[in-house]
N, C-alpha and C positions, 0 to 999 in steps of 0.2 A: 432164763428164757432161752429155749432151742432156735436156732438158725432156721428158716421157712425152709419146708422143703421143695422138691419143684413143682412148681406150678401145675394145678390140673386145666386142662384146654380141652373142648367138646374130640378130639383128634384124640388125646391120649385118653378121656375119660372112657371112651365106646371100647367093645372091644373089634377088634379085624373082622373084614369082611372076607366072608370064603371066598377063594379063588375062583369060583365058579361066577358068584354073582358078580365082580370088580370086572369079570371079562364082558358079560353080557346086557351090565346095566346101559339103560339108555336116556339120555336128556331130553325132552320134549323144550324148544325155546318156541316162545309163541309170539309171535309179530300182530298187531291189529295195524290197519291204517285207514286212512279215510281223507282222498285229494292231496299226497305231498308224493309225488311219484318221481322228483328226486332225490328229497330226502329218502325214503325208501330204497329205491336204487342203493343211494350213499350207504345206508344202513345194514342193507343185503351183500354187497361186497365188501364192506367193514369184515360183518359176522363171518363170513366164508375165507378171509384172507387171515383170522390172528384167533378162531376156533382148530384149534387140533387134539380137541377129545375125539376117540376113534367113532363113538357109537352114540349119534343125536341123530335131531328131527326136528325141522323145520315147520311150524304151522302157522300159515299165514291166512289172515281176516282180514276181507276186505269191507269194508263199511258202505255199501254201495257207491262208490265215487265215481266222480264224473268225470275225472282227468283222465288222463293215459296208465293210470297205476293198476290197472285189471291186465294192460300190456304189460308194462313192466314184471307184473307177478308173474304172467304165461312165461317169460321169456325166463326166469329165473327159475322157473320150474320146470323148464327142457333142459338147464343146463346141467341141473343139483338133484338127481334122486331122494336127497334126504328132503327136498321140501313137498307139503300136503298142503293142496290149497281148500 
């Protein structure tokens, strides 16, 4: 019996992505909320401090709530281009 060779993983089974596309691809991360406008908050300055992929987008759902979290969202969305409300 032959020694296993190495491992195949989804990373080496694909083959490379053209240089073209690795620069211009883009992340959509989708936030939904509904009444937690500090955990939100929490969540939103989580995301933005320990994300440093170059090229995402932020799409936030508000569940009609009744808290302050439609503020929260406004304020977060003057501050970060990358977020759609």
């Amino acid at each position: 019996m032959s020694p296993p060779g190495p491992r195949k993983t989804f990373r080496s089974a694909r083959p490379p992505l053209p240089a073209a596309v690795r620069q211009f691809h883009k992340v959509s991360i989708l936030l939904l909320t509904h009444n937690n406008a500090n955990y939100t908050r929490l969540c939103l300055e989580s995301l933005f401090a320990h994300t440093h992929f170059p090229a995402f987008e932020v799409i936030l759902v508000d569940n009609a709530s009744t808290d302050h979290t439609p503020t929260v969202l406004a304020e977060f969305a003057t501050l970060h281009p990358e977020i759609r409300l």
